[in-house]
C-alpha positions in Angstrom: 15.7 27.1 -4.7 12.0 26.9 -3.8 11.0 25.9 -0.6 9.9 22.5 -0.5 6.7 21.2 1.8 5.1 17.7 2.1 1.6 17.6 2.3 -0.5 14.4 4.3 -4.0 14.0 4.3 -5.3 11.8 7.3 -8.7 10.7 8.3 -8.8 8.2 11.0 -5.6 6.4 10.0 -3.0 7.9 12.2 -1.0 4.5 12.2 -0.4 4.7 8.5 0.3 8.5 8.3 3.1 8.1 11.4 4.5 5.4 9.3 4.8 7.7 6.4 6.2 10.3 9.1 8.8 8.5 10.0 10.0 7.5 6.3 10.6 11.2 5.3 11.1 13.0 8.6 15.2 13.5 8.3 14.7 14.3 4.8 17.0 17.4 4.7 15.2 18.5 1.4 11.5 18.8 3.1 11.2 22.2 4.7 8.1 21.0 6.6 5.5 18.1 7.1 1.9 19.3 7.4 -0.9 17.0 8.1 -4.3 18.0 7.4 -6.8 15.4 9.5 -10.1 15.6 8.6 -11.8 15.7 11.8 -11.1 11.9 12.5 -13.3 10.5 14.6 -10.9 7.9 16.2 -7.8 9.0 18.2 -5.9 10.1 15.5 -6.1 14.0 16.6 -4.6 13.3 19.8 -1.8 10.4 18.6 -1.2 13.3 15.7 -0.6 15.8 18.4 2.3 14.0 19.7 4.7 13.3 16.8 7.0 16.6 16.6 7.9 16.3 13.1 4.9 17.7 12.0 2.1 20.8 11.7 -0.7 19.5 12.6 -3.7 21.2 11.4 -7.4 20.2 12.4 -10.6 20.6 10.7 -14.1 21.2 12.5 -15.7 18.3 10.4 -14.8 16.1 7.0 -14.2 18.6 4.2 -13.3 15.9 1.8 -10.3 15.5 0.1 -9.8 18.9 -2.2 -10.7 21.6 0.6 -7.9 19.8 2.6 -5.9 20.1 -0.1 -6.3 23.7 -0.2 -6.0 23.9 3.2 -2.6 22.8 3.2 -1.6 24.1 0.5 -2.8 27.7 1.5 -0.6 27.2 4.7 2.0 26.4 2.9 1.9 29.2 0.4 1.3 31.9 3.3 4.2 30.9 5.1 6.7 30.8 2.3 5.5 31.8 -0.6 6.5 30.1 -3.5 7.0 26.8 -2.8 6.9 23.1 -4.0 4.3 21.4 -2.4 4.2 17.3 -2.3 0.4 16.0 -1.9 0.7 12.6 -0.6 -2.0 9.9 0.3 -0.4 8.3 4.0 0.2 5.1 2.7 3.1 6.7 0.7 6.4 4.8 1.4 9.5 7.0 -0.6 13.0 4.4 -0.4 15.2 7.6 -0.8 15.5 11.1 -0.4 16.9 11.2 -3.3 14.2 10.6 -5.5 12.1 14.0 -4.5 15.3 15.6 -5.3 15.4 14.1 -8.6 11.4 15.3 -9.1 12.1 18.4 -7.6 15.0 18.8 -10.4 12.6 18.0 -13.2 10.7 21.3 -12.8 11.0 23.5 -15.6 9.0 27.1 -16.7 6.0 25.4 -18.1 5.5 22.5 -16.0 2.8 22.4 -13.0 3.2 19.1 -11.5 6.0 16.2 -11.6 4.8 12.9 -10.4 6.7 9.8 -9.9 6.1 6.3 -11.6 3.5 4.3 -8.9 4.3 1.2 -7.8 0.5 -0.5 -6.5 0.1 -3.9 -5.0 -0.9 -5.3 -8.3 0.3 -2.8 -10.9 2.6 -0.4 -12.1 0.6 3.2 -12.6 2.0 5.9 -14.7 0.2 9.3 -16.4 -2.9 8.5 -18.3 -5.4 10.7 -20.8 -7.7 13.0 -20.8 -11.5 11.5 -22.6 -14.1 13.3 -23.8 -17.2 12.9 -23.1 -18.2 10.3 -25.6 -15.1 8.4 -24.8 -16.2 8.1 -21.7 -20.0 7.5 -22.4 -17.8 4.2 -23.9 -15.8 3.8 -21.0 -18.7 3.6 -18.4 -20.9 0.7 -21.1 -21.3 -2.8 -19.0 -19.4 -5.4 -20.4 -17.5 -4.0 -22.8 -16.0 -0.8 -21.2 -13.0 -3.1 -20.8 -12.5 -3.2 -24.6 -12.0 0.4 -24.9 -10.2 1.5 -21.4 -6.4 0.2 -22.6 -7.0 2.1 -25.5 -8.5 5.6 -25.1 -6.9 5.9 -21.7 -3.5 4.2 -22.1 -0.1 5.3 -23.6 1.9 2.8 -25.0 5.2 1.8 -24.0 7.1 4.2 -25.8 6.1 7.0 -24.8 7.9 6.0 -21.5 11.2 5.1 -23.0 13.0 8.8 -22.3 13.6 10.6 -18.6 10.5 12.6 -18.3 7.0 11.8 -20.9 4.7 14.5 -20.9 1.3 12.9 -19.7 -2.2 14.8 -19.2 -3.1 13.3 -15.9 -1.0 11.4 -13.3 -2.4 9.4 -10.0 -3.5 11.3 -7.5 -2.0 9.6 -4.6 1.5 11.0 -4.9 2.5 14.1 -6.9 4.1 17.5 -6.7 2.6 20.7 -7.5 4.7 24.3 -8.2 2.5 26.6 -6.0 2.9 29.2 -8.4 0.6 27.0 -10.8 -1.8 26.2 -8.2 -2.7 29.9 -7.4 -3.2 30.6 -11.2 -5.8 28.0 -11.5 -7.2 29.1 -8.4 -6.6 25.8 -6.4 -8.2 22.7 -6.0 -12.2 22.3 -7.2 -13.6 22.3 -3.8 -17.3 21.1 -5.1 -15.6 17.5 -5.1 -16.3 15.4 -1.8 -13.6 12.1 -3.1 -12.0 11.2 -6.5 -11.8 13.1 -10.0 -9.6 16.1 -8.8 -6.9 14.7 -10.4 -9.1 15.5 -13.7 -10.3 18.4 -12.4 -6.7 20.1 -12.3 -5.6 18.7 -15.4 -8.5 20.4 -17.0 -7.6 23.6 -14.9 -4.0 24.1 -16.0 -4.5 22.5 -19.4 -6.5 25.8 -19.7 -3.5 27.9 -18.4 -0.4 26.2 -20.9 0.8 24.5 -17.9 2.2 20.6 -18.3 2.5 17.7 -16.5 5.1 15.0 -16.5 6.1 11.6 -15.2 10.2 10.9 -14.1 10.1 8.0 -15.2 13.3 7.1 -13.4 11.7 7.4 -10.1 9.5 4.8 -8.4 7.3 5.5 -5.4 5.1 2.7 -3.5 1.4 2.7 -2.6 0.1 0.6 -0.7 -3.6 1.2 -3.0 -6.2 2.8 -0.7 -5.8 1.5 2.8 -7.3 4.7 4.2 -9.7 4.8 2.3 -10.7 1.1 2.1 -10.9 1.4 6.1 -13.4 3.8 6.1 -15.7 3.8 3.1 -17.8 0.4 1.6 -16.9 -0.5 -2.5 -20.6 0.5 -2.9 -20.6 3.7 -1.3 -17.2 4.4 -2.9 -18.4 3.8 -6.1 -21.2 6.3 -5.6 -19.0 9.2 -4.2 -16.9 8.2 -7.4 -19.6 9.0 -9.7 -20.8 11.9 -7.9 -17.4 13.4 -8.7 -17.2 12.2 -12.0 -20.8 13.5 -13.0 -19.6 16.6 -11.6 -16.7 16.7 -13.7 -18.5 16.2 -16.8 -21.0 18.5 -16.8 -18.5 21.6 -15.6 -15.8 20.6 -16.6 -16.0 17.9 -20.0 -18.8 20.4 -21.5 -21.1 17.1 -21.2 -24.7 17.9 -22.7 -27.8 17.4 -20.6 -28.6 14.4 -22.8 -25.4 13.1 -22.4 -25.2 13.5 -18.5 -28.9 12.0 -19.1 -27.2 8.7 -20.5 -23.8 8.8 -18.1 -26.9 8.7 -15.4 -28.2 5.9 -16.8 -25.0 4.1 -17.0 -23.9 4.4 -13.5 -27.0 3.3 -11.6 -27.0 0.2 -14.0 -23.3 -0.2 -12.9 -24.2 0.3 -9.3 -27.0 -2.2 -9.8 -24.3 -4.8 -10.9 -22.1 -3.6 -8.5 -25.0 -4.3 -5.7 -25.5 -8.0 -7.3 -22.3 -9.2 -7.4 -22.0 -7.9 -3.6 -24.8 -10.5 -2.7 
């Protein structure tokens, strides 16, 4: 079987990544734990340093979230080869070893990544669907983009009922990705700062004939954002959001100029809104 390495991504949350450490470290089935930390700027290099579960790796400066990605992921590949690799926010908590076994065991010829079924604070987060762009011209409207996300974004129920469903994108906090896959799409989009590479490589290895699919038999915890709520305001989340997404649409959604004209539009009336309310 394929090598199997666990991938953490920590920026000046040491606290939660140790936690999530310490869940999976005598997990026979994990080959090796690498943290990437992002050039933290509180004491989370040198607290890091001391847990010997782990491979620590240290970047000069904030390289976002995909180049980490790849940076770990890169490691991983050089060292082994092919290999499963598990990308994991730190505020991760797994109940049971078995359940990566039972992702691991979903892997088939065709299939890229395996995610688990999310279990967030206030919600239950499975796969979701890929828009186009005037989908998503709808989905960004004021007021009414509520009207339209269930149903252009959503699968029902029943698509849910078997073992594995075959979804188009899954959450990015938690999945697993065959390295073999990875390579062919030629990693991670590194022109992303924060959000929207979970698009990005759907679009990547949609091109390829790879597939993605939920176990819908296993449930993994998130504890939604605490890193990242820590360190970034809602507003300046939002716009690192939309910088992504804008990104995303024009290379990647084959979004027109007058259409990126209007998703501009769009977002800084959102962001407007988003400033109001904050007052």
């Amino acid at each position: 079987m394929k090598k199997f390495g666990y991938l953490i991504i920590n920026y000046n949350d040491y606290e939660t990544t140790n936690k999530l450490i310490d869940n999976i470290k005598d997990y026979k089935i994990i080959d090796e734990i690498v943290v990437i930390d992002n050039n933290s700027n509180d004491n989370s290099k040198e607290e890091l340093k001391k847990n010997k579960n782990i491979t620590l790796i240290c970047n000069d400066e904030n390289l976002g979230f995909a180049k980490a990605i790849n940076i770990g992921c890169k490691y991983l590949i050089d060292k082994y080869d092919k290999v499963y690799i598990a990308i994991s926010n730190s505020d991760i908590r797994i109940k049971k070893e078995k359940d990566l076994k039972d992702l691991l065991d979903s892997f088939k010829n065709d299939i890229a990544i395996v995610a688990p079924t999310i279990k967030e604070p206030k919600e239950i987060v499975k796969g979701w669907k890929l828009t186009s762009v005037k989908e998503d011209i709808k989905l960004n409207i004021p007021l009414i983009n509520r009207k339209y996300r269930k149903k252009l974004m959503t699968y029902p129920e029943e698509h849910y009922k078997s073992d594995v469903s075959y979804v188009d994108i899954v959450k990015g906090c938690f999945f697993i990705i065959d390295s073999q896959a990875l390579i062919n799409v030629n990693y991670f989009d590194e022109n992303t700062f924060l959000y929207y590479e979970e698009n990005i490589i759907a679009k990547k290895l949609r091109v390829k004939g790879y597939k993605t699919i939920i176990n819908n038999n296993v449930l993994i915890y998130h504890d939604h954002e605490v890193s990242i709520n820590k360190n970034i305001s809602n507003v300046n989340k939002y716009k690192i959001t939309k910088d992504s997404f804008m990104y995303y649409e024009k290379n990647y959604n084959g979004a027109s100029n007058f259409q990126l004209f209007i998703l501009k539009v769009l977002n800084n009336m959102n962001l407007i809104a988003k400033k109001i309310r904050k007052k």
